[in-house]
Backbone bond lengths (Angstrom), bond angles and torsions (degrees), N, CA, C in turn:
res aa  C-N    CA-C-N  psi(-1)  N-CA   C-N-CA  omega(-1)  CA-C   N-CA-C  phi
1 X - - - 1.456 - - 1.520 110.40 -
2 X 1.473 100.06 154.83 2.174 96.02 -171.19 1.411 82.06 -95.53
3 X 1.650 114.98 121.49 1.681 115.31 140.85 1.414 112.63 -47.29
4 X 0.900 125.56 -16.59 1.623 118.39 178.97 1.554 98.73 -56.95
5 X 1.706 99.39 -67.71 1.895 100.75 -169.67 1.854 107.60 -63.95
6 X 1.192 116.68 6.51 1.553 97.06 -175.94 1.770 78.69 -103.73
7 X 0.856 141.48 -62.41 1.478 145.20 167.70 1.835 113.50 -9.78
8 X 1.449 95.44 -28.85 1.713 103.07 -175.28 1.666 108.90 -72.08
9 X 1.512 99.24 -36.87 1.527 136.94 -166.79 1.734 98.84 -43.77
10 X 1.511 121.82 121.41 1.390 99.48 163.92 1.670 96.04 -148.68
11 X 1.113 110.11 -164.64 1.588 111.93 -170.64 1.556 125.00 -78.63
12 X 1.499 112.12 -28.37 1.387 112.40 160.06 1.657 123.68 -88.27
13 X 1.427 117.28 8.57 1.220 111.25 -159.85 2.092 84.82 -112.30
14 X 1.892 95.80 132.05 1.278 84.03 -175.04 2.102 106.31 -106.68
15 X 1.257 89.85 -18.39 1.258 98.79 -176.31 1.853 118.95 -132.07
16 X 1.025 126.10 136.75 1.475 137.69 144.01 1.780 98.81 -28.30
17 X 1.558 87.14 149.46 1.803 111.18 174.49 1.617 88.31 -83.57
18 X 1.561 133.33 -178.34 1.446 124.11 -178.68 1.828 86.35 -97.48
19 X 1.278 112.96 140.35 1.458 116.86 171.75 1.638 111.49 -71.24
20 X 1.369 121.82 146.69 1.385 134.35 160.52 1.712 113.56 -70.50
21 X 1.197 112.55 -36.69 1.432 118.61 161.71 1.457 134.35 -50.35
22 X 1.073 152.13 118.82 1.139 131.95 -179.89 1.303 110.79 -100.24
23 X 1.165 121.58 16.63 1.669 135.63 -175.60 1.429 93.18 -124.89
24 X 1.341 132.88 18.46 1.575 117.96 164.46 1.571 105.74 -105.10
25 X 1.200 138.03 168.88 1.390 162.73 126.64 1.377 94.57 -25.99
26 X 1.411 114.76 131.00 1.625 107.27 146.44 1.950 93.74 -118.51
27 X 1.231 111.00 122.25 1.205 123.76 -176.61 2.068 98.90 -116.78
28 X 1.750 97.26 134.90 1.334 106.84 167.56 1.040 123.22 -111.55
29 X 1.562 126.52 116.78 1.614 116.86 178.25 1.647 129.18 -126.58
30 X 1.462 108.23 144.14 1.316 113.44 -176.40 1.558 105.81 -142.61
31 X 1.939 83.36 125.74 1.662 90.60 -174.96 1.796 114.58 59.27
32 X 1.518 95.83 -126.00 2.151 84.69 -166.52 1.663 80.34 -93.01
33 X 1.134 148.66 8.13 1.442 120.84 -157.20 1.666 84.56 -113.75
34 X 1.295 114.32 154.70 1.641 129.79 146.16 1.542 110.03 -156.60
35 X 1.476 93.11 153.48 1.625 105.09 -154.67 2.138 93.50 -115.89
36 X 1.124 93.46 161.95 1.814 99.02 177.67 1.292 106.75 -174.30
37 X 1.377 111.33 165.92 1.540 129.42 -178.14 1.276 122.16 -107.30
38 X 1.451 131.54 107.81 1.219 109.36 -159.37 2.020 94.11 -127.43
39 X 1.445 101.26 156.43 1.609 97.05 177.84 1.654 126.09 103.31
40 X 1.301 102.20 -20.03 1.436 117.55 -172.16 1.701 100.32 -98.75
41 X 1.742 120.47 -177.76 0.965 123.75 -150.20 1.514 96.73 -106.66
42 X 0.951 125.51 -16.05 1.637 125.87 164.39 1.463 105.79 -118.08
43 X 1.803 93.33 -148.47 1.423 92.29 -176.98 1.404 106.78 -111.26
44 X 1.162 128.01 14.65 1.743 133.39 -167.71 1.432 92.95 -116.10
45 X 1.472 153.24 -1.04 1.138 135.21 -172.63 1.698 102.07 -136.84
46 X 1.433 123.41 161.64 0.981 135.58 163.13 1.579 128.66 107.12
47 X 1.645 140.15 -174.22 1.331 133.20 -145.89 1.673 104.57 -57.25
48 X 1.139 145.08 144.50 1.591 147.28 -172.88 1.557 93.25 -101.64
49 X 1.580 109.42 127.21 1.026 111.57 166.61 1.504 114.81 -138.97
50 X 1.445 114.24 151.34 1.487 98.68 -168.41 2.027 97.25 -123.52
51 X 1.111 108.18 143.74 1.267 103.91 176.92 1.975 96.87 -104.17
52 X 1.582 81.73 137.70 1.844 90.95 172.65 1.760 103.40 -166.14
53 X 0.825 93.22 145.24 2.288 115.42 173.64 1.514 80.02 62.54
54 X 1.598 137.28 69.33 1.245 125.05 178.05 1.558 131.93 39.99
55 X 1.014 108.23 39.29 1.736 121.13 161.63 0.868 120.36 -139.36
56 X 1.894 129.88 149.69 1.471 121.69 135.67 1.191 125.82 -77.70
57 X 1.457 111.41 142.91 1.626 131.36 -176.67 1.253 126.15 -140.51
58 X 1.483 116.03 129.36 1.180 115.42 -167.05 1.648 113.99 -87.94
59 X 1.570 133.79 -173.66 1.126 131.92 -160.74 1.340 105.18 -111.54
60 X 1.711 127.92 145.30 1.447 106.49 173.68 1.576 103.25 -71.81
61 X 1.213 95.71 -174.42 1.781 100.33 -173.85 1.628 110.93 -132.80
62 X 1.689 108.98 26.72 1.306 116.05 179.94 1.509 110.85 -66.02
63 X 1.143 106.86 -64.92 1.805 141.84 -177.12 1.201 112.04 -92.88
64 X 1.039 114.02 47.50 1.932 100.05 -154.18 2.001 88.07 -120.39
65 X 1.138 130.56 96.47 1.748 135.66 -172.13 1.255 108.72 -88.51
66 X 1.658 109.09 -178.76 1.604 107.18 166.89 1.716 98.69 -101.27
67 X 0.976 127.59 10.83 1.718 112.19 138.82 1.428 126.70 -93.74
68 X 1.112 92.75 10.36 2.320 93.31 162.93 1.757 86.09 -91.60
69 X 1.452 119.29 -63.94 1.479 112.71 -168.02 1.234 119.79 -24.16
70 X 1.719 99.33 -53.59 1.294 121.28 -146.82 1.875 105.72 -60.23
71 X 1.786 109.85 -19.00 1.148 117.27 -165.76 1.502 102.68 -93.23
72 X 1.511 107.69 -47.59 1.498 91.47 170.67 1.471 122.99 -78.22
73 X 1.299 134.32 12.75 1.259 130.32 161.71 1.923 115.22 -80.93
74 X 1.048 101.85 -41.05 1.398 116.01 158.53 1.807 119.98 -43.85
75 X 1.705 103.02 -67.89 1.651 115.05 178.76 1.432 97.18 -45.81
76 X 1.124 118.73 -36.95 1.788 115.99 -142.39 1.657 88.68 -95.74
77 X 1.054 140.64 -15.34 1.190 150.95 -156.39 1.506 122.15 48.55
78 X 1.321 106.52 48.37 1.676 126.64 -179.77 1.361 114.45 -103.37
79 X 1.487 126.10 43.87 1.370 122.91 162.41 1.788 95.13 78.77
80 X 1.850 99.10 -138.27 1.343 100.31 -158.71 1.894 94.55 -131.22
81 X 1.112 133.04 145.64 1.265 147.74 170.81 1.294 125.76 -15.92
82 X 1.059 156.32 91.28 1.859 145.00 -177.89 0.712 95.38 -99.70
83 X 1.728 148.92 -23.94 1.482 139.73 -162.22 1.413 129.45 -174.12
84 X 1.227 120.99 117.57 1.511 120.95 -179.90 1.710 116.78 -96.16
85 X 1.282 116.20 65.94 1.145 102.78 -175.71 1.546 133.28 -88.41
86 X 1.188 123.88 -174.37 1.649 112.06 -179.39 1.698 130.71 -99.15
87 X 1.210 126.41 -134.83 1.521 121.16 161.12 1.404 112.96 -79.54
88 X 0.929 150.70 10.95 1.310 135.12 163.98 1.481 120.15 -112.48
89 X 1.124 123.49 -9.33 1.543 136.64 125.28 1.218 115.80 -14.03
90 X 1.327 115.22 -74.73 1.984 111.77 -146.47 1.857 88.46 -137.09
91 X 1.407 116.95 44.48 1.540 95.42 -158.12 1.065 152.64 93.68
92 X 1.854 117.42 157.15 2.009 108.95 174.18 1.573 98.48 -64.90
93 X 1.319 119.58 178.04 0.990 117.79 168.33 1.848 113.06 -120.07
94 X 1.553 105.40 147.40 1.391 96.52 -169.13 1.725 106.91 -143.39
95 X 1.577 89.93 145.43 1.678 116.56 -178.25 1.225 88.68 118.78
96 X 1.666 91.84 -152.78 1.655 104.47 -168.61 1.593 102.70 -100.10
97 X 2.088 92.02 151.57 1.332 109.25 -164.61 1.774 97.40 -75.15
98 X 1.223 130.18 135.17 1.087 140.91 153.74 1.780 140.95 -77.35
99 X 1.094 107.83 68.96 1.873 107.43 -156.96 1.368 102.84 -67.22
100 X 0.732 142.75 -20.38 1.836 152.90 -169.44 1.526 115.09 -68.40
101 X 1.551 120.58 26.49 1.576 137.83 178.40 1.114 102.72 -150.07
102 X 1.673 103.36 163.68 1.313 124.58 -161.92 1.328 127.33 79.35
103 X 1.445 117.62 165.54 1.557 113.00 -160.70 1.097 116.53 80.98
104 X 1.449 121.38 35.78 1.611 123.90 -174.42 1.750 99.03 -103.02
105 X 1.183 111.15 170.29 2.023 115.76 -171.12 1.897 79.37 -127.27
106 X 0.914 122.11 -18.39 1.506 101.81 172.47 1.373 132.65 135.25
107 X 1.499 92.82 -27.55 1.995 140.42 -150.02 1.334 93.98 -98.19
108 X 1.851 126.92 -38.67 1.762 113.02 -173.20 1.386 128.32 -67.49
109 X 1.155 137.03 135.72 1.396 145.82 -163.06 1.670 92.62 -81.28
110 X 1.366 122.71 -22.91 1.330 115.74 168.46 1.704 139.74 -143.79
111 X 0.979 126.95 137.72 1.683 109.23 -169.65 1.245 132.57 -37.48
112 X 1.714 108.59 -39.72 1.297 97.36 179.28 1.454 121.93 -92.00
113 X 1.741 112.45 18.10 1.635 97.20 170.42 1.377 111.67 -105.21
114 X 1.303 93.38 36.57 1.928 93.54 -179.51 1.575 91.74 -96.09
115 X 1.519 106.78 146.06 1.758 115.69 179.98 1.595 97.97 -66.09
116 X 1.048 127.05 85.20 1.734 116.43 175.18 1.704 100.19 -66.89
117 X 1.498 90.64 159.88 1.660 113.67 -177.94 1.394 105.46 -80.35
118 X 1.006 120.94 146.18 1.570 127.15 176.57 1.267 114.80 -89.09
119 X 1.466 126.08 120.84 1.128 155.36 -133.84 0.917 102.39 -134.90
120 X 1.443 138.48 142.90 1.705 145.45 144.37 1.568 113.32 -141.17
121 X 1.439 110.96 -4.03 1.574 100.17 132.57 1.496 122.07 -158.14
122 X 1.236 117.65 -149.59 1.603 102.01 -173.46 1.250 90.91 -154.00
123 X 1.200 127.89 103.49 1.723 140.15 165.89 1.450 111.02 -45.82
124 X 1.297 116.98 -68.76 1.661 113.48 177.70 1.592 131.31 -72.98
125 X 1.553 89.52 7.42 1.648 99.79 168.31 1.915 93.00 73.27
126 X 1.276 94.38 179.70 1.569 119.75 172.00 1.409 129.07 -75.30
127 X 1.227 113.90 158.59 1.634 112.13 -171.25 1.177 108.56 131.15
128 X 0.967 164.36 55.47 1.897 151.36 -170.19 1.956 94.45 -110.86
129 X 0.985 95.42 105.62 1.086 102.18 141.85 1.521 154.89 -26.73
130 X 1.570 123.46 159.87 1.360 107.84 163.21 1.511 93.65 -176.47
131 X 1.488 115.27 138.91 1.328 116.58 -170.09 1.656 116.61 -139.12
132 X 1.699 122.66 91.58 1.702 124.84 -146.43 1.163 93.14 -78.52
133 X 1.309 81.14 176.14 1.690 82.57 165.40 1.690 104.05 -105.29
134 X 1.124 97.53 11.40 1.970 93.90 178.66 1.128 127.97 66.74
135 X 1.996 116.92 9.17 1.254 97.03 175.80 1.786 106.29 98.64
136 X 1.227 111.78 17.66 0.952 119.59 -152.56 1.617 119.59 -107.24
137 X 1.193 140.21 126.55 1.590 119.78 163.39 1.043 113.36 -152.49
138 X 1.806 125.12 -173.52 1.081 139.26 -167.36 1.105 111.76 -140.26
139 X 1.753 120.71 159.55 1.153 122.94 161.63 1.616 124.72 -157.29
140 X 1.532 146.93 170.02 1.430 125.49 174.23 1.526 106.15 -112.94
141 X 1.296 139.85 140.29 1.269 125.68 -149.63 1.781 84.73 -146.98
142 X 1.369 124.08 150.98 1.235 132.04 154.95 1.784 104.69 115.96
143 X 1.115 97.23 -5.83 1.512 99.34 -154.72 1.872 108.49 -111.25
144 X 1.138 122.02 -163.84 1.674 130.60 -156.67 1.481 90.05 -86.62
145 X 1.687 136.43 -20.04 1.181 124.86 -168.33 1.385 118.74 -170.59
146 X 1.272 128.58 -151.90 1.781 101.90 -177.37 1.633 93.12 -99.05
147 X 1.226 124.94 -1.22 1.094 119.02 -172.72 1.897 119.55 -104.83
148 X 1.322 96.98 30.94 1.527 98.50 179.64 1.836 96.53 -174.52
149 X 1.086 114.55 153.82 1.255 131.61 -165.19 1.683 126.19 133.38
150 X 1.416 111.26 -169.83 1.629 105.53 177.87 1.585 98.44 -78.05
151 X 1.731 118.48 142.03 1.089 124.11 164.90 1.821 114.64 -66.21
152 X 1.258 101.67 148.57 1.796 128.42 -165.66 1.715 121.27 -137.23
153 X 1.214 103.22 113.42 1.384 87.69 173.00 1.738 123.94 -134.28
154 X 1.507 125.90 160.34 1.568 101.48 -156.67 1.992 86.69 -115.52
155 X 1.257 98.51 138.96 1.764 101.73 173.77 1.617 94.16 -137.18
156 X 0.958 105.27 155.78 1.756 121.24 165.64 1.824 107.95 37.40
157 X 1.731 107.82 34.32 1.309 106.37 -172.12 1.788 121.61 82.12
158 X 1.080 125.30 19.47 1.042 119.08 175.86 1.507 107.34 -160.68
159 X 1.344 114.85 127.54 1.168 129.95 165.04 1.519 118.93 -71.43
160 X 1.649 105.84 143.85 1.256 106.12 -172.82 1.866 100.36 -152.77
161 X 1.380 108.91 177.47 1.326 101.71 -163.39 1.695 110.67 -99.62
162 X 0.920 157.27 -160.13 1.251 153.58 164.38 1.793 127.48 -120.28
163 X 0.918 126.19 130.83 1.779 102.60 -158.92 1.231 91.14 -109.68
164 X 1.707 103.08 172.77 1.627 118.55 -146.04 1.800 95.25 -104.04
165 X 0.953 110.15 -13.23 1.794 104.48 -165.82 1.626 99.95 -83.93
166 X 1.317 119.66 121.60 1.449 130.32 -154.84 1.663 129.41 69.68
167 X 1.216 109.72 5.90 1.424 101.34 -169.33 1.908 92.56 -85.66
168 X 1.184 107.31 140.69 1.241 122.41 176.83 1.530 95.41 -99.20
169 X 2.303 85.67 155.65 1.747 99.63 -157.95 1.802 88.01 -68.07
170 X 1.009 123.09 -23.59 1.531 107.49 -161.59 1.265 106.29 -78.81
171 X 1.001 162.80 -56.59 1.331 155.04 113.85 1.507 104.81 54.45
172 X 1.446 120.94 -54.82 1.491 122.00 176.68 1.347 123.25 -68.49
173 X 1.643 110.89 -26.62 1.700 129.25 155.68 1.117 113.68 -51.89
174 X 1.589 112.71 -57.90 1.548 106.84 -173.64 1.468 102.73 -68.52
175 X 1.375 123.14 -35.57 1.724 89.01 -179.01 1.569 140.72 -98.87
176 X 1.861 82.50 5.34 1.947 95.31 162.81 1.336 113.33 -55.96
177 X 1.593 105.12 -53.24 1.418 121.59 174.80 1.504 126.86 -57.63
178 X 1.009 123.43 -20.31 1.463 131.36 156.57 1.025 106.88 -99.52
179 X 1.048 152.12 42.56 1.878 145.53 140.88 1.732 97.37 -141.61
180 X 1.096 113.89 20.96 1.669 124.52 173.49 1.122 119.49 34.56
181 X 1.612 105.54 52.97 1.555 110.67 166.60 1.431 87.03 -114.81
182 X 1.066 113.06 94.09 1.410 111.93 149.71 1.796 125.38 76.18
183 X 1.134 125.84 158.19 0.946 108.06 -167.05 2.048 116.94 -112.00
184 X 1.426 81.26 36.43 1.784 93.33 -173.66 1.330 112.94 -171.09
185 X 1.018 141.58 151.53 1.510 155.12 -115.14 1.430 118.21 -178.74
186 X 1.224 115.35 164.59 1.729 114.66 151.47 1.324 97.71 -161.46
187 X 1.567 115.90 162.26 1.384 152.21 -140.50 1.147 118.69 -144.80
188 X 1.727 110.60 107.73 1.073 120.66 -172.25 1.608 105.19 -131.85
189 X 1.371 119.50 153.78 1.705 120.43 -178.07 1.686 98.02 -118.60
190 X 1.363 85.90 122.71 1.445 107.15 174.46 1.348 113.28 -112.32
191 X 1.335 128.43 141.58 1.341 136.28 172.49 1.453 123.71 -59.84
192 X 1.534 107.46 109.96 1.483 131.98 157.05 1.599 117.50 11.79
193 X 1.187 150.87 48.87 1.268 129.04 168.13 1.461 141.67 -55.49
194 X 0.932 116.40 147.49 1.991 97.70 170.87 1.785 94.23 74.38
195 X 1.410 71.55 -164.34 2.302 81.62 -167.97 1.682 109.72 -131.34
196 X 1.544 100.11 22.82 1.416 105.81 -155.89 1.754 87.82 -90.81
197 X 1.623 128.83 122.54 1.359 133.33 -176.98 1.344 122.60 -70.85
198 X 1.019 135.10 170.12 1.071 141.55 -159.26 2.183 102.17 -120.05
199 X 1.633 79.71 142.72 1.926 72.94 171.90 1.583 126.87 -111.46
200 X 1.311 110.08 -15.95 1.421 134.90 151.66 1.267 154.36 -74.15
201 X 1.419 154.97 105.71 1.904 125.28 159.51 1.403 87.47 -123.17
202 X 1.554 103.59 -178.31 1.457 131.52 142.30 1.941 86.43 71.58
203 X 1.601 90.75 51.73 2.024 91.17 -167.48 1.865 85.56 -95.72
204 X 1.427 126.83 119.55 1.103 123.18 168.06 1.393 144.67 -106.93
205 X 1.092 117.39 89.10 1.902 118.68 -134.47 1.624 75.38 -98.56
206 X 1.347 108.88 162.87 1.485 120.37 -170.98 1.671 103.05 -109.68
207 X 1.242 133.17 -149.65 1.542 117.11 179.14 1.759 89.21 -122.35
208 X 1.364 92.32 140.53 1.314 92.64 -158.27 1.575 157.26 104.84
209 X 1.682 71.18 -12.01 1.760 90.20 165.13 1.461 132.81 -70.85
210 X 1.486 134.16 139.58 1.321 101.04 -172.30 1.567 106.46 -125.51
211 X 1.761 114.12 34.52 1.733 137.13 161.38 0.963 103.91 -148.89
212 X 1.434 99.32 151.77 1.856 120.65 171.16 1.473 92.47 -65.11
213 X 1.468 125.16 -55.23 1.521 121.27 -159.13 1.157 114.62 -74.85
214 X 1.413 129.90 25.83 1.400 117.55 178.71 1.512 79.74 -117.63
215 X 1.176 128.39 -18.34 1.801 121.11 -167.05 1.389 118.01 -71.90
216 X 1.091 119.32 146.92 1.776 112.48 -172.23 1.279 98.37 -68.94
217 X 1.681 120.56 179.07 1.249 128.46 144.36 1.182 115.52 -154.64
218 X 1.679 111.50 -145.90 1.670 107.71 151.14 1.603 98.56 -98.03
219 X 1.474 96.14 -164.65 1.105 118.10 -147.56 1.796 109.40 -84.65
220 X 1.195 126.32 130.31 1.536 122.48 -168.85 1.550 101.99 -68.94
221 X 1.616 113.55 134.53 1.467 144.42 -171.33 1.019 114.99 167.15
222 X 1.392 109.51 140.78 1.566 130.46 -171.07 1.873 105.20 -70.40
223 X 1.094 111.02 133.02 1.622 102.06 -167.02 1.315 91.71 -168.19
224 X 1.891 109.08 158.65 0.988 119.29 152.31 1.418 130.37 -97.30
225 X 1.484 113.08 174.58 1.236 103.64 -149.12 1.593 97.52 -117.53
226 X 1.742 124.90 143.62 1.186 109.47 -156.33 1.678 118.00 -101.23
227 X 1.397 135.41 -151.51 1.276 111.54 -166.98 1.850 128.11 -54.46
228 X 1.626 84.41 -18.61 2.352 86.32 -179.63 1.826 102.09 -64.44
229 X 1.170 112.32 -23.53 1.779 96.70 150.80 2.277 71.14 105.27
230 X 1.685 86.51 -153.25 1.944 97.73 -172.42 1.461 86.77 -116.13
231 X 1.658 89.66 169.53 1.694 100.25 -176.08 1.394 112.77 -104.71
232 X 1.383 106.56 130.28 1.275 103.20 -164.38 1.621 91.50 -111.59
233 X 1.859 124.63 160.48 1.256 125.14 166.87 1.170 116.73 -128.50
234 X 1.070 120.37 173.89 1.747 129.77 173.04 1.915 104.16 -141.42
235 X 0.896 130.00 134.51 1.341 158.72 162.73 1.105 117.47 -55.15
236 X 1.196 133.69 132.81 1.650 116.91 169.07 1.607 110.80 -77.16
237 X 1.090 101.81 -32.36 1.781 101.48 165.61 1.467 125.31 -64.63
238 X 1.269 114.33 -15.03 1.215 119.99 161.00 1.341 121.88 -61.06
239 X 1.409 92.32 -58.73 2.013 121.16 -172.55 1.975 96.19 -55.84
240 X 0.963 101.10 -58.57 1.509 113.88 -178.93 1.713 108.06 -47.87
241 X 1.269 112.82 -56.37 1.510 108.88 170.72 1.322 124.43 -85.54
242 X 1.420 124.29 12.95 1.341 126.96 170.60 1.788 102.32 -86.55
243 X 1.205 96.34 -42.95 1.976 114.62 -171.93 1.563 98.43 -72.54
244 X 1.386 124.75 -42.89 1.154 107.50 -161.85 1.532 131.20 -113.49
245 X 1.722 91.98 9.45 1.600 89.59 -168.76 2.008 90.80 -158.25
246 X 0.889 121.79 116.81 1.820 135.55 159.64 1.277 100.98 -35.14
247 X 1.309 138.42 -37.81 1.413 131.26 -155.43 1.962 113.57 -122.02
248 X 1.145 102.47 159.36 1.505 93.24 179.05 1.698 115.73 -74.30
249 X 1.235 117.14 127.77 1.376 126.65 -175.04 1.712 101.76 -61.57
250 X 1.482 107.97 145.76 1.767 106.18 163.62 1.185 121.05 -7.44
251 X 1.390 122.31 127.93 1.742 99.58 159.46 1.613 105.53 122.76
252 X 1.544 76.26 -60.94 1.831 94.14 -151.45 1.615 117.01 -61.01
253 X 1.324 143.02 169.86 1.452 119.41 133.65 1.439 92.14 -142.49
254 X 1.725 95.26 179.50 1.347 115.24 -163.23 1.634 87.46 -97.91
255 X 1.858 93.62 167.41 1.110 103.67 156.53 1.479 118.95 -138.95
256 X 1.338 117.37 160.61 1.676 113.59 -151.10 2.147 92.75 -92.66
């Protein structure tokens, strides 16, 4: 850990700015306590550890939900929760065990004002997890509604397009289903317009997925995308309200 960033740490400051680095710590602190993620592949995911009375300590992982996550993804300024997982996730877990978390509803701006459960021991040992979404989102743009167009996605503040060479058809499921059009799709590659880059390929969602960000891919970088053009989707809820109704269904809106 950089003493520099615990050095930043002071009593009114509850959270870190989100880092541009993905090789930094994003550490949150209030008063003597600050909390961080350590083990994971950026800085928004991995083992939760909280430093307090001069130690780091990890979390038991009895009680440990995706509304405890959901709070330190928030503190840490990492978007919103995809995953609460345990020690075999991100690793053993090491230092001292910390029982004094958990029991959060989702809503606290910080870990330790969640009513934690009272504990005197912890069967599954330490490790709790937490997996953000980084700040992260999606959208389909170009198309009859929000639910069909070229796929889009926003990282480090900037949206970018997604390219078609490796993207698997299911991939268009998982992201009907996360923007709640529906729970099925299809996938088509349309040719590249404009000069605006792409931040994705080779994105491989399995059948059944229900996020882009849990799906493998390659590796995130701004790039262009080569002759299979970007991936564009359509919704079955789209398809369904194009056939069956002149007007935009509940919910929906257009875009010009």
């Amino acid at each position: 850990l950089d003493r520099g960033a615990l050095a930043q740490c002071n009593a009114t400051r509850k959270a870190t700015e989100p880092s541009k680095n993905p090789e930094e710590l994003a550490i949150a602190c209030s008063g003597s306590k600050q909390l961080r993620l350590v083990g994971g592949r950026g800085r928004c995911a991995g083992r939760v550890e909280v430093y307090s009375e001069g130690t780091w300590g990890t979390i038991c992982q009895d009680s440990w939900t995706l509304q405890d996550a959901t709070v330190v993804c928030r503190q840490l300024g990492c978007g919103r929760a995809l995953e609460a997982p345990g020690s075999k996730h991100f690793g053993p877990d090491t230092g001292t065990l910390w029982l004094g978390a958990g029991g959060c509803a989702g809503t606290e701006d910080a870990l330790w004002h969640c009513p934690a459960p009272v504990q005197r021991s912890c069967r599954r040992g330490g490790g709790a997890g937490a997996v953000c979404s980084g700040l992260l989102d999606l959208r389909l743009m170009g198309g009859s509604s929000r639910c069909s167009g070229h796929l889009e996605v926003l990282h480090e503040g900037t949206w970018g397009r997604v390219c078609a060479n490796g993207t698997s058809p299911a991939t268009a499921s998982a992201v009907c289903r996360q923007l709640g059009c529906g729970t099925a799709g299809s996938l088509t590659d349309n040719p590249a317009e404009g000069s605006e880059p792409a931040w994705l390929s080779w994105v491989r969602c399995e059948e059944g997925a229900r996020s882009l960000w849990r799906c493998p891919s390659a590796p995130w970088q701004l790039q262009e995308c080569g002759p299979t053009g970007i991936t564009h989707i359509t919704c079955e809820e789209d398809s369904r309200d194009s056939s069956e109704a002149t007007s935009p269904a509940p919910g929906s809106s257009l875009r010009g």
